[in-house]
MMTF fields as JSON, N, C-alpha, C and O atoms, coordinates in Angstrom:
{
  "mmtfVersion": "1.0.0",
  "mmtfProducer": "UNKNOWN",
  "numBonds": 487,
  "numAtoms": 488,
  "numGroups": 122,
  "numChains": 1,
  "numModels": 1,
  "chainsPerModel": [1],
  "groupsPerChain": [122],
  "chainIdList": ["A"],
  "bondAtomList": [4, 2, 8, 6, 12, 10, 16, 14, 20, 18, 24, 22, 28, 26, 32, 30, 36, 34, 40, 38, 44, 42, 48, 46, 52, 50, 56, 54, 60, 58, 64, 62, 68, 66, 72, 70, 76, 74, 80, 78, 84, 82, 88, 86, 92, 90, 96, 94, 100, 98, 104, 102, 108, 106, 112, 110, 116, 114, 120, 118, 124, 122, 128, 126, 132, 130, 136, 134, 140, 138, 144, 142, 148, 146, 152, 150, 156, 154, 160, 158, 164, 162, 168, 166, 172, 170, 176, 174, 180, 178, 184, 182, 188, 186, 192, 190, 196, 194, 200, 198, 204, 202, 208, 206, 212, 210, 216, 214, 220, 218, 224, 222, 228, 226, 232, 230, 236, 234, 240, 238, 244, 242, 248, 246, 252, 250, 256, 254, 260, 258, 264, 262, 268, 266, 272, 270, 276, 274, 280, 278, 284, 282, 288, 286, 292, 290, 296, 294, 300, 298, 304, 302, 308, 306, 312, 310, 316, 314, 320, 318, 324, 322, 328, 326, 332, 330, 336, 334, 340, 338, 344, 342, 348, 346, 352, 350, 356, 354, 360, 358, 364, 362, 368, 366, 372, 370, 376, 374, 380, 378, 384, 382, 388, 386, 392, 390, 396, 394, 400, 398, 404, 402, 408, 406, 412, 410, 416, 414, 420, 418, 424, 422, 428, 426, 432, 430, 436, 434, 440, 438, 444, 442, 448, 446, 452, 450, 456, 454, 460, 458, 464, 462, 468, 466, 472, 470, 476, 474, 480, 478, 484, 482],
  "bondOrderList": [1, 1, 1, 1, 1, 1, 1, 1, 1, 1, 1, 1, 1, 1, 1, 1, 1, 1, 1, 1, 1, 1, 1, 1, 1, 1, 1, 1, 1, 1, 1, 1, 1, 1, 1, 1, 1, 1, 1, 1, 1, 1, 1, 1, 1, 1, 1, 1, 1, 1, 1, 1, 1, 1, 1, 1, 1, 1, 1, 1, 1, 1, 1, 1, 1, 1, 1, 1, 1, 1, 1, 1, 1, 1, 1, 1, 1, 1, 1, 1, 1, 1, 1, 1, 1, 1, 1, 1, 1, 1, 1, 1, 1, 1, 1, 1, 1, 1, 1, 1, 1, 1, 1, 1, 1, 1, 1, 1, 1, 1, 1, 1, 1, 1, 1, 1, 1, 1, 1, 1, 1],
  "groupList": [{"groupName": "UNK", "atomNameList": ["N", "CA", "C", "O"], "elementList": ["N", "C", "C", "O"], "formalChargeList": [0, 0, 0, 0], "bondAtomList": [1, 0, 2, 1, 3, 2], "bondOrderList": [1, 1, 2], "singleLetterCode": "X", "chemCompType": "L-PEPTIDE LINKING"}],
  "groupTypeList": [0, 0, 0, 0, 0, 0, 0, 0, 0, 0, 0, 0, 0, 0, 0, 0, 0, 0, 0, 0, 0, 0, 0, 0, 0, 0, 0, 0, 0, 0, 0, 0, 0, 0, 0, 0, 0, 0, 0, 0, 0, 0, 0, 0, 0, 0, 0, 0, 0, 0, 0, 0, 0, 0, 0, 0, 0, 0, 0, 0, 0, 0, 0, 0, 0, 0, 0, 0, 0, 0, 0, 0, 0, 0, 0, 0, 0, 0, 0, 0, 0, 0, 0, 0, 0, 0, 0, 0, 0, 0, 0, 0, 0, 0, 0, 0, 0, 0, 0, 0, 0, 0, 0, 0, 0, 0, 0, 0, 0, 0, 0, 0, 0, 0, 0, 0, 0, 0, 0, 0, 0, 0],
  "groupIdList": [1, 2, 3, 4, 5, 6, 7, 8, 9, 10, 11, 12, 13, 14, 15, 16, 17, 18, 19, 20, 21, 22, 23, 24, 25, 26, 27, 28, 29, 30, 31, 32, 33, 34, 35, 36, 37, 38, 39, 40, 41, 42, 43, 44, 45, 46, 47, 48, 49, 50, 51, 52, 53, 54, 55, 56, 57, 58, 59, 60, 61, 62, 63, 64, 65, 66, 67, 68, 69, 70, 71, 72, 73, 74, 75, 76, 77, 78, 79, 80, 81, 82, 83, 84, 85, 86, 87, 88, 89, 90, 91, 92, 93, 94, 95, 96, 97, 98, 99, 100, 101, 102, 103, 104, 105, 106, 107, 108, 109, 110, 111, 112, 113, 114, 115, 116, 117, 118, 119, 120, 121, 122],
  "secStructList": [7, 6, 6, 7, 7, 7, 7, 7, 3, 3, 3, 7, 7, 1, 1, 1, 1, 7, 7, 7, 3, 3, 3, 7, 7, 7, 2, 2, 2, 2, 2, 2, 2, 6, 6, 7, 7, 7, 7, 3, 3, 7, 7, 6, 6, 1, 5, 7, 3, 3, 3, 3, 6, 6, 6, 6, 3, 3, 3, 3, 3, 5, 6, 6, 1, 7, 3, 3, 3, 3, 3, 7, 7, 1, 1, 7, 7, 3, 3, 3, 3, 3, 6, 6, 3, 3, 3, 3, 3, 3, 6, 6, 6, 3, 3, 3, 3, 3, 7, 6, 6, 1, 1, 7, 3, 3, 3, 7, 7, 7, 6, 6, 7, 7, 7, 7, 1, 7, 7, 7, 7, 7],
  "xCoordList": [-55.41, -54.531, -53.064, -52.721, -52.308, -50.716, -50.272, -50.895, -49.156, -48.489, -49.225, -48.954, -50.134, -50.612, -51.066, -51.579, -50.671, -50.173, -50.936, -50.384, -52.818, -53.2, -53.163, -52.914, -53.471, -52.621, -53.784, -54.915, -52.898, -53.361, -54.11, -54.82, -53.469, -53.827, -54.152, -53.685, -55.837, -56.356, -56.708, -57.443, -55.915, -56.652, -58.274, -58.772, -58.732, -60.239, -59.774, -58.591, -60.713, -60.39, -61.978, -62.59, -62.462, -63.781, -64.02, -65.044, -63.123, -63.749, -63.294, -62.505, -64.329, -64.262, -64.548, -64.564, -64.754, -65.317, -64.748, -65.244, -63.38, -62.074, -62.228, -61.696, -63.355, -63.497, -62.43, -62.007, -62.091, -60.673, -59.497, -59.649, -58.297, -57.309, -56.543, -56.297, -56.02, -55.717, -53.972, -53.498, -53.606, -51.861, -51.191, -51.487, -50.327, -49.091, -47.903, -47.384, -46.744, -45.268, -44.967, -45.487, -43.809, -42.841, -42.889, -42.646, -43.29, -43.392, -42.486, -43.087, -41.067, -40.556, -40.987, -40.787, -41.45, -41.876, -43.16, -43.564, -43.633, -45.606, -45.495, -45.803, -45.081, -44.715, -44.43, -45.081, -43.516, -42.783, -43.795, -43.933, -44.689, -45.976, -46.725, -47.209, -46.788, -47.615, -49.38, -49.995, -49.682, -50.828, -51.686, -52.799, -50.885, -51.369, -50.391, -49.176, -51.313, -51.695, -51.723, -52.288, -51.441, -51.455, -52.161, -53.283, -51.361, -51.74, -51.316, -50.585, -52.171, -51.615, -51.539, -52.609, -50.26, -50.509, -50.096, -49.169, -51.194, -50.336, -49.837, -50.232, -48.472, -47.541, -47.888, -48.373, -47.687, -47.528, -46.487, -46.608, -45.854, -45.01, -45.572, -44.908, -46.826, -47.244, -46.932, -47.29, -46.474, -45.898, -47.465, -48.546, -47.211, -48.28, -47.534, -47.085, -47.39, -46.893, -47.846, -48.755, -47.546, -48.502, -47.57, -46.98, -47.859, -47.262, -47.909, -49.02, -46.521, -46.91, -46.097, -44.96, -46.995, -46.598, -45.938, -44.919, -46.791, -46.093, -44.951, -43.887, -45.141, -43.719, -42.578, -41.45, -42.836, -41.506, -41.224, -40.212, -41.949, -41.729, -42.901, -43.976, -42.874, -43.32, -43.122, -41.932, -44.013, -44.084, -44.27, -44.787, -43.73, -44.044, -44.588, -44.588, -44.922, -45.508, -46.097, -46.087, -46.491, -46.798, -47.801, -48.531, -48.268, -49.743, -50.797, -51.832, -50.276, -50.76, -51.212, -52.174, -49.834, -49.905, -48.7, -48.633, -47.71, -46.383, -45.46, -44.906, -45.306, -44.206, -43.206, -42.766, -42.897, -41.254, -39.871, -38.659, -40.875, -39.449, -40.134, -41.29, -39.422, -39.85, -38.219, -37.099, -39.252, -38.389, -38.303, -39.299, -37.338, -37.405, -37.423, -36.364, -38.672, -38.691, -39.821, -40.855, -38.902, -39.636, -41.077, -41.387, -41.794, -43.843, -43.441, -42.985, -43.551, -44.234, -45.464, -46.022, -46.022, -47.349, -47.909, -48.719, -47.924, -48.833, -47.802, -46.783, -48.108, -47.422, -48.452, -49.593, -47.124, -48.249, -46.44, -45.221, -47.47, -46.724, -46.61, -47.602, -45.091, -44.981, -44.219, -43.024, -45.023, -43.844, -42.89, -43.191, -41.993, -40.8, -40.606, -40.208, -40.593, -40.684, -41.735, -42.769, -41.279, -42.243, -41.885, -40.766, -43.24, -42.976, -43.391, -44.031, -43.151, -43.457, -43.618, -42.681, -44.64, -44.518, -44.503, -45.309, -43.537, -43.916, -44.208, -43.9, -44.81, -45.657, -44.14, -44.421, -43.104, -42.282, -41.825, -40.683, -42.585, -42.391, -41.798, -41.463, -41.506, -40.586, -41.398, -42.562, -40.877, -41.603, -39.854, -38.767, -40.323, -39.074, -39.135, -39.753, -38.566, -38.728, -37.643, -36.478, -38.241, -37.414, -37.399, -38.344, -36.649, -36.299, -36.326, -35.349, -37.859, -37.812, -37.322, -37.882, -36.396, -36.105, -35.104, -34.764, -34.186, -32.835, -32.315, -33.4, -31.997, -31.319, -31.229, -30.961, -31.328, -31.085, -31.993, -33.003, -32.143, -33.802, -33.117, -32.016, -33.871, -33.864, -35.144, -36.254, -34.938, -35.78, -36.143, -35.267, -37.299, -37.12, -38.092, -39.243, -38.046, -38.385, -38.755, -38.066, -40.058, -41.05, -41.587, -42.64, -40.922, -40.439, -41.43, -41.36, -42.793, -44.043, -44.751, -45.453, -45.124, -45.812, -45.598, -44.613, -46.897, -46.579, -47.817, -48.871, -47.189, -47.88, -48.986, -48.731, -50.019, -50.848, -50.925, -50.315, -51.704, -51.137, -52.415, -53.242, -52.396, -52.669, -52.034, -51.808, -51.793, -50.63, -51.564, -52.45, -51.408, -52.227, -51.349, -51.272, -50.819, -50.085, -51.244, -52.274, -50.55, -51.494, -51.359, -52.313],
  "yCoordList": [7.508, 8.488, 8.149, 6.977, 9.019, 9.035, 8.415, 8.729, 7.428, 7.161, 5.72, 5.022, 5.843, 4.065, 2.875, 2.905, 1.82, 0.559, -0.57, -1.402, -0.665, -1.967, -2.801, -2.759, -4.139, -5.324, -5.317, -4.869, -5.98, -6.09, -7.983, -8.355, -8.48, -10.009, -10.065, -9.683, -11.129, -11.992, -13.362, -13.666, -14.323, -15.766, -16.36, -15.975, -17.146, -18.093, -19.158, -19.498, -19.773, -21.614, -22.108, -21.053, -22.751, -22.834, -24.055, -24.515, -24.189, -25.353, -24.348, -23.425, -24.894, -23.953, -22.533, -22.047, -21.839, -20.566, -19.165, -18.11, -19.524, -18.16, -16.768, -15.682, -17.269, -15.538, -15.318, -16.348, -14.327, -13.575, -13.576, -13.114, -14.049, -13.653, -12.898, -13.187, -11.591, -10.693, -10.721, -10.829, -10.558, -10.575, -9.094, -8.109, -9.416, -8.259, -8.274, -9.067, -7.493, -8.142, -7.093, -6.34, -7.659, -6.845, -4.986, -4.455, -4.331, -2.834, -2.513, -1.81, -2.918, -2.083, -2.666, -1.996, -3.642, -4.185, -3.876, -3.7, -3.864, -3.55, -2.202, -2.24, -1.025, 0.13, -0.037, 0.637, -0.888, -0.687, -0.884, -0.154, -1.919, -2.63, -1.13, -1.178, -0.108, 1.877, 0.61, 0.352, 0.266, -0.211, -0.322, 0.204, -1.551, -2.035, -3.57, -3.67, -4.521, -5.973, -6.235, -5.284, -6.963, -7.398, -8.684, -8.705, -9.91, -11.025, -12.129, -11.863, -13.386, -14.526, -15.664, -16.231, -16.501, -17.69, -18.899, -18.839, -19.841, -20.549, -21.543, -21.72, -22.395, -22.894, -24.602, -24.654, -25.672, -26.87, -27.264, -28.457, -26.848, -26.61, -26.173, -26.184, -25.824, -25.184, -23.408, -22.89, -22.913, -21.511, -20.754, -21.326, -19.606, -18.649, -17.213, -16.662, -16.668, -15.359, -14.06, -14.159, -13.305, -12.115, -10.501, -9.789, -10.506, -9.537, -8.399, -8.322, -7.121, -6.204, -4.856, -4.41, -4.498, -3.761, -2.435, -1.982, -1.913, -0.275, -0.612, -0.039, -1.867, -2.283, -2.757, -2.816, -3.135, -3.589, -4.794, -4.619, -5.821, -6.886, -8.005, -7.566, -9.4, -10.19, -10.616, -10.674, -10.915, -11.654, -12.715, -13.03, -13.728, -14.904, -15.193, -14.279, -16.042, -16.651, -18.409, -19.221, -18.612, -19.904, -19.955, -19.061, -21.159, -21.379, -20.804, -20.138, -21.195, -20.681, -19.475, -19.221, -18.42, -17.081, -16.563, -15.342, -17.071, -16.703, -16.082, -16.795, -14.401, -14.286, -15.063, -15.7, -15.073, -15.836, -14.865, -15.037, -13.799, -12.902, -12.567, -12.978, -11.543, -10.826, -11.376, -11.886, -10.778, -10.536, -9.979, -10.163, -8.984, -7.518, -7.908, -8.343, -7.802, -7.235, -6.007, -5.863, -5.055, -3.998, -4.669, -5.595, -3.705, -3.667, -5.38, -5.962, -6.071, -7.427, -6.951, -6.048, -8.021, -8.159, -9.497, -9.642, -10.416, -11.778, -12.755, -12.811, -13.572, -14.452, -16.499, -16.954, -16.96, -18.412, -19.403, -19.357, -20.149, -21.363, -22.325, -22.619, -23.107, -24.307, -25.084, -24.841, -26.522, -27.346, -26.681, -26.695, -26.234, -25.679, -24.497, -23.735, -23.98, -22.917, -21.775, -22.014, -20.434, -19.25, -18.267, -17.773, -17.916, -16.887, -16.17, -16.269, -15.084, -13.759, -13.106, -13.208, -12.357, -11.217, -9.911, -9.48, -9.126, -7.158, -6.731, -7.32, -5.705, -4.275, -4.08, -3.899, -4.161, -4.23, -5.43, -5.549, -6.248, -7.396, -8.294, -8.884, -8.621, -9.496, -11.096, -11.077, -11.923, -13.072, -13.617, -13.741, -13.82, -14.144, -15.186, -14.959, -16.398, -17.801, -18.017, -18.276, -17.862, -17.732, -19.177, -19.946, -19.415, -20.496, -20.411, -20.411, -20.327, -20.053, -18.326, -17.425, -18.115, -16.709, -16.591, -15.411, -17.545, -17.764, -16.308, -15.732, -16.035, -14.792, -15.739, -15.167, -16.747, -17.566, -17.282, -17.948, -16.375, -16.217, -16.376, -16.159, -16.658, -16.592, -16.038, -16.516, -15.026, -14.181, -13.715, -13.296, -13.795, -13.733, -12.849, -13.236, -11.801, -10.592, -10.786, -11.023, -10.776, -10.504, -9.242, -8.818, -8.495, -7.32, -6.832, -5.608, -7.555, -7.087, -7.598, -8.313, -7.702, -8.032, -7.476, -7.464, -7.024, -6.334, -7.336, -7.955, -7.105, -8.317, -7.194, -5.997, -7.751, -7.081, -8.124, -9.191, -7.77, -8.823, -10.198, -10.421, -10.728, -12.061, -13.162, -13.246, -14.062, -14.902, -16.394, -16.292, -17.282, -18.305, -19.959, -20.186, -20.894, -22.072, -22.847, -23.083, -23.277, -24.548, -25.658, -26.278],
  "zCoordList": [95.86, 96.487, 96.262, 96.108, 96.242, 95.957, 97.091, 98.105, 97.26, 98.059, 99.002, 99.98, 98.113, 98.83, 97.826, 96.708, 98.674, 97.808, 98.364, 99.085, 97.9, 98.207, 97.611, 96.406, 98.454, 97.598, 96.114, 95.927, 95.369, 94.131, 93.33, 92.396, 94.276, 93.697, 95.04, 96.113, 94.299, 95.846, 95.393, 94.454, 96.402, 96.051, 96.723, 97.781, 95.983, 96.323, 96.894, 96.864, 97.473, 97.522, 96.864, 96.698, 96.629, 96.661, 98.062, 98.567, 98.236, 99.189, 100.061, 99.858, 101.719, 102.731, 102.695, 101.564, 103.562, 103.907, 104.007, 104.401, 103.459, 103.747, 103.041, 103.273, 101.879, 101.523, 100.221, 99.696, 99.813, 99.54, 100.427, 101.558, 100.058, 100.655, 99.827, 98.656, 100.619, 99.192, 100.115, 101.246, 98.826, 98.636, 98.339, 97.662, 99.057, 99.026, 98.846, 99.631, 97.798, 97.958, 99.357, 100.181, 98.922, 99.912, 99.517, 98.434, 100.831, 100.666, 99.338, 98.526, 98.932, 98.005, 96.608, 95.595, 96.558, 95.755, 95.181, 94.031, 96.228, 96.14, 95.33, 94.139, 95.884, 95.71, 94.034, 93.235, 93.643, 92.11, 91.302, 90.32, 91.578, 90.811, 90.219, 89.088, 90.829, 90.452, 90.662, 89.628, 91.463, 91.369, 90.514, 90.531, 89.068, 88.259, 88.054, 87.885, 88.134, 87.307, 86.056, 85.517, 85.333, 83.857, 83.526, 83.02, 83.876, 83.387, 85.017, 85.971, 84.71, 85.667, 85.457, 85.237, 85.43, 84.661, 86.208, 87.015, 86.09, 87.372, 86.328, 85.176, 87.303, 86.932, 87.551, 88.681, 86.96, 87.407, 88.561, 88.841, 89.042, 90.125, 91.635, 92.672, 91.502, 92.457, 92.778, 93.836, 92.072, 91.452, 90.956, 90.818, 90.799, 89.788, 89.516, 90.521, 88.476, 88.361, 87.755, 86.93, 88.161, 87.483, 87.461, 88.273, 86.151, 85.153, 85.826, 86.351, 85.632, 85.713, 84.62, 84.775, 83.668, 82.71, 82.892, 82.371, 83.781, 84.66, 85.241, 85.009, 86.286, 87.386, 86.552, 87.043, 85.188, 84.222, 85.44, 86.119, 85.695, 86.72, 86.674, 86.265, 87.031, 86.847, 88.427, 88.737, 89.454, 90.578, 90.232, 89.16, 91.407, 91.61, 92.972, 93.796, 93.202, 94.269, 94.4, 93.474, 95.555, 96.006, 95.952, 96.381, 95.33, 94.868, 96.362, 96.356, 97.141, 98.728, 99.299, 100.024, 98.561, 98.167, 98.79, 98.65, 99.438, 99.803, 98.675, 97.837, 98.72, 97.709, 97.643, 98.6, 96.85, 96.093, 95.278, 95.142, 94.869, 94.162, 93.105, 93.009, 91.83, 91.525, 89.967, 89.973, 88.915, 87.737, 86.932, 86.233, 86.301, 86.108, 84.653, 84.202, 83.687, 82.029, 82.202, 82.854, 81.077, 80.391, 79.902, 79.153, 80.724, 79.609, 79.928, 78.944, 80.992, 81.463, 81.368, 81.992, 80.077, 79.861, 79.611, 80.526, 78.977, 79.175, 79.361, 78.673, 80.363, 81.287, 81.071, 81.153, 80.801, 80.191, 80.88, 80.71, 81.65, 82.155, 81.199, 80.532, 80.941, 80.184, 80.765, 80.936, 81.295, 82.339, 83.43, 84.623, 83.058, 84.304, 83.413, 84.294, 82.643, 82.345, 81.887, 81.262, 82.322, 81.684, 80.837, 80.693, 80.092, 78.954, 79.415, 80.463, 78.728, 78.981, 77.889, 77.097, 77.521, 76.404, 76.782, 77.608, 76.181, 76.168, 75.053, 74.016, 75.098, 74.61, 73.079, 71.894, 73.473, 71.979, 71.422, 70.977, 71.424, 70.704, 70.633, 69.606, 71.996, 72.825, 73.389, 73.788, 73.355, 73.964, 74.584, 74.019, 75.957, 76.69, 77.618, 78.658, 77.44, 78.566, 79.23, 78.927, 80.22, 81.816, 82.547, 82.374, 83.107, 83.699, 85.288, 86.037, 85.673, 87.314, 87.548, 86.924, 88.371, 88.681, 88.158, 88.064, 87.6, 87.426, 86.261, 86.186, 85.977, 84.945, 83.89, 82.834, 83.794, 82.236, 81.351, 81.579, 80.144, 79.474, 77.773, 77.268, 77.492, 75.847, 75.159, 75.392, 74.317, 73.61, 72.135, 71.379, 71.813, 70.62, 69.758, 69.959, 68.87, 68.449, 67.613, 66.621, 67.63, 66.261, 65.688, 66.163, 64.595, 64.338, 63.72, 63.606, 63.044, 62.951, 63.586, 62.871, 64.993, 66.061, 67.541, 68.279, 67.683, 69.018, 70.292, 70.148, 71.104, 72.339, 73.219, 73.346, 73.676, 74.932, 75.796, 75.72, 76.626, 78.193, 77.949, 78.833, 77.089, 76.915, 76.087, 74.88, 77.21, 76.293, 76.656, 77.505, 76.217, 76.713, 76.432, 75.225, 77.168, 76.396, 76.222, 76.854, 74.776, 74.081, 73.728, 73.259]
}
């Protein structure tokens, strides 16, 4: 239905009995996501992010499941943790490493290659 926004990411534990805990950003946020997911990479930091290609946005969060903020690329599609930093790929051929939330990114365009939402570090 139009105009509603359930959460989209849910965490496991395997230890203990908790079930699903399903996650939500913040209403204006949730809302931007058009209720679609892409990719999720957790981070060595205790961090995890997950791409969203429609929302042109990449969440973050606490391994726990506490949002953290949000980071705005066009067609965010596959998301791969490296040490303290993350990549990101889009749909035009972009691979972009971000430094936490910070606005610092460096990018680089591969002009016969186009990305879908799997990125994987190796």
């Amino acid at each position: 239905p139009r105009n509603v926004y359930p959460p989209l990411i849910a965490l496991h534990q395997r230890q203990g009995n908790k079930g699903l805990v399903l996650l939500s950003a913040p209403s204006k946020t949730q809302k931007e996501l058009k209720n679609y997911t892409g990719s999720v990479s957790f981070s060595d930091d205790q961090h995890f992010y997950v791409s969203s290609p429609r929302g042109n946005m990449i969440t973050v969060w606490q391994a726990e499941g506490g949002y953290v903020g949000a980071i705005k690329q066009n067609d965010a599609s596959g998301v791969a943790s490296i040490a303290d930093k993350l990549w990101a790929s889009d749909g035009n051929g972009f691979l972009t490493k971000y430094n936490g939330l910070a606005s610092e990114k460096a990018s680089i365009e591969f002009n016969t290659s186009r990305w879908d939402n799997h990125l994987y570090s190796i």
